[in-house]
N, C-alpha and C positions, 0 to 999 in steps of 0.2 A: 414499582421501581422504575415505571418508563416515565422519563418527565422528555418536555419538549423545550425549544427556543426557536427563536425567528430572526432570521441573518437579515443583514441591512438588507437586501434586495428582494424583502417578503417571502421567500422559503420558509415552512414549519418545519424545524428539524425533530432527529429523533433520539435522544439517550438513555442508556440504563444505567442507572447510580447502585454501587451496591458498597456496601462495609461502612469502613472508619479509621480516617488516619488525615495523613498527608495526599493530596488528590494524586493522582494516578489517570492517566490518558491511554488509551487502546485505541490506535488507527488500523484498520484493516486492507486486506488487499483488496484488489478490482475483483468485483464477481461474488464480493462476499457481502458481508453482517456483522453487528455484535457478536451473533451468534457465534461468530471462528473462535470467540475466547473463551469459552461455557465452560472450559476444561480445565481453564487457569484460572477463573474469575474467583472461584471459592477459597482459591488459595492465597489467596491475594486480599480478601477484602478483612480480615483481622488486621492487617497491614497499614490500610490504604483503603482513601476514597475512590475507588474503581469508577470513572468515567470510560462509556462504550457506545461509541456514537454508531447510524448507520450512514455513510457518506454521502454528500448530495448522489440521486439517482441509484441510490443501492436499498436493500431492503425494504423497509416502511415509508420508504420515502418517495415518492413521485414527483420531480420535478414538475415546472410550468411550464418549462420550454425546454425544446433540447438544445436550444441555446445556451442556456444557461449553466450547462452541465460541462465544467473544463477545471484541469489542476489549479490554475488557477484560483478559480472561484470556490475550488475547495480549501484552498489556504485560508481563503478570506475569511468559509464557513469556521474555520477552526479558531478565528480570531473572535470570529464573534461568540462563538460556544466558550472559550475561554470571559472573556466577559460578561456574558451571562450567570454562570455560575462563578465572578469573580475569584476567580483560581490563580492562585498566591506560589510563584516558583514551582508549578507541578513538572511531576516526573512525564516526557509522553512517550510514547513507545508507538515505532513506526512500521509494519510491516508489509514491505512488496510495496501495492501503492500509496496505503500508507507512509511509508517512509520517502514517497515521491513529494505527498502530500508536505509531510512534514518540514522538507526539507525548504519547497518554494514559501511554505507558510514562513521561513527561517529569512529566506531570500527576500519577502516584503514586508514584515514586519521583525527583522532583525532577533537573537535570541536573550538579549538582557533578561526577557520576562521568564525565560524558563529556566525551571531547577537544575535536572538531568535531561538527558535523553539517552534515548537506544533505539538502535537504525538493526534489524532484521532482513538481511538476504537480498539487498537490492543495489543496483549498477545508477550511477546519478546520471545515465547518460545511456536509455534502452539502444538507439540506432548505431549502428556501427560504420566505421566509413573507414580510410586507411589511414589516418594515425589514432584510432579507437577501437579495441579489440572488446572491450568488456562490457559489450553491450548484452540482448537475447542473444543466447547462445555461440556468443564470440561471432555473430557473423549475420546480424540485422539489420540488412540497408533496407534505403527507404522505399525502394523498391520491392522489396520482402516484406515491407511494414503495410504499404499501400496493395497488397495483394493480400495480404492478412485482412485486413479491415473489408477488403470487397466481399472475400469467403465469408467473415461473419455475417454478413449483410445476403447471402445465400444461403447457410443452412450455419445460421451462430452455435446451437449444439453442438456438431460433430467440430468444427472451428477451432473451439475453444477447448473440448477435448485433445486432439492432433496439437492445440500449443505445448500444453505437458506429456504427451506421447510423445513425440519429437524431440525432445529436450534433453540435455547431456547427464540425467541417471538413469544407469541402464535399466532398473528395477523398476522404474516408472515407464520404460518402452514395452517388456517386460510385459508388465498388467496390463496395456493395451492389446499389445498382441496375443496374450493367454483368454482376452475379455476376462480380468479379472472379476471379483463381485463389487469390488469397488469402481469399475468404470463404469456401470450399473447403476448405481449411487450417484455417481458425477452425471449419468445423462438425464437422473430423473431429478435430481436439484436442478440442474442448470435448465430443463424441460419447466419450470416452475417461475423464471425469472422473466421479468421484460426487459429485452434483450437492446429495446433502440434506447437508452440513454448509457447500457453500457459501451455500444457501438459509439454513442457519440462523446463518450468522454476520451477513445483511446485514443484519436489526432495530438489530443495534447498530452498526453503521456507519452507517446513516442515522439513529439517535437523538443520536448523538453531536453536540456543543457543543463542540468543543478551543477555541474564541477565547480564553475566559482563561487558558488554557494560553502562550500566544504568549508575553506580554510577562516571562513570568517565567524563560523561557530565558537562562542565563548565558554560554553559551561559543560560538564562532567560529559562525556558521551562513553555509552559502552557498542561494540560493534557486535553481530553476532551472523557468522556467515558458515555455510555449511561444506565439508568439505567435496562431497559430493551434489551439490547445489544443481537443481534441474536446469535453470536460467542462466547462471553466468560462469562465466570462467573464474578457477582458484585463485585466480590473483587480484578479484574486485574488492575482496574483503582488506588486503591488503595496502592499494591503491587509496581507497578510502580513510586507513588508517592513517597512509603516510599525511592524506591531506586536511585531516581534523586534529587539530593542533591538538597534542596528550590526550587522544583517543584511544582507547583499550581495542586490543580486537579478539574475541572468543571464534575459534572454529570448534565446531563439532564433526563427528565420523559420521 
């Protein structure tokens, strides 16, 4: 079920096809995998052609350079992964950077080609400054961005841990400070990962701007934002809605 492709700029990517339908797209966050879907994928694929890439620099995948590795040049990948598998109005589904992903992919090659989409729990606009609240945790200047990024570059484990310890669910500060079993879990995954192309893809995820991207989405978008959302303030899910022309917005508790 793993087939490959190769983005103009000679990258071999990596995806799992699974089911039968209508194609079906799964972008995942920074730090993850196919893998984050395993729990949905079986649900899905009587449905639907389940496409599950691993994003430049994540997973299977090993970058040539850590140049190479920016939101950007993951839109482009998504352009070309769509081509490869000539995929016809699919549905894609965006979450965290993913849906960062998706959005610039939206931003440079416009959205005529796709079906639906759905944007999962993410701020088009991570740094915060003073006329922008809804960024990391209502309150991510770039001076908190650029001390962020140095920590991961000294000990990216505990880093990247402290991002979601820190963050506005209390249940998530919570399992840090109990040492839950699950932060356990998160130190021996993320203890697994090569750490310098996550490091170098985060500049352009925190430089990014997608807001003028929003209102120029054409097709079906469903929104899905949490009400206790670790990252952003209750009112992103919102904000997003007002600016995606007849955009649904689902909060969950």
């Amino acid at each position: 079920m793993e087939q490959r492709f190769t983005t103009d700029d000679g990258e071999e990517m990596h995806v799992w096809v699974t089911g039968d339908g209508p194609p079906l797209v799964l972008l995942h966050e920074w730090a993850s995998s196919h893998r984050i879907w395993e729990a949905f994928a079986h649900h899905f694929a009587p449905h639907f052609t389940v496409y599950r890439w691993d994003a430049r620099g994540h997973g299977a995948h090993s970058p040539q350079s850590a140049a190479s590795v920016s939101l950007d040049r993951m839109a482009d990948d998504l352009a070309c992964m769509l081509r490869h598998f000539a995929l016809q109005q699919p549905t894609i589904v965006g979450h965290s950077m993913g849906a960062l992903t998706l959005w610039a992919h939206i931003g440079r090659h416009g959205s005529a080609h796709i079906g639906r989409l759905c944007f999962l729990d993410q701020s088009p606009k991570l740094m915060t400054d003073a006329d922008w609240h809804l960024g990391i945790y209502g309150d991510w200047s770039p001076a908190r961005d650029a001390g962020f990024i140095h920590s991961m570059q000294e000990n990216f484990i505990e880093t990247v841990i402290r991002l979601v310890a820190d963050g506005l669910n209390a249940a998530a500060r919570r399992r840090y400070e109990t040492q839950h079993p699950a932060i356990d879990r998160m130190r021996t995954y993320l203890g697994m990962l090569d750490p310098a192309p996550l490091i170098a893809v985060w500049p352009s995820l925190g430089a990014a701007d997608l807001r003028p991207v929003l209102p120029t989405i054409t097709c079906p978008t469903l929104l899905i934002y949490g009400e206790q959302s670790n990252f952003y303030p209750p009112a992103t899910g919102a904000y997003v809605q007002q600016a995606i022309p007849g955009s649904q917005l689902k909060i969950y508790a």
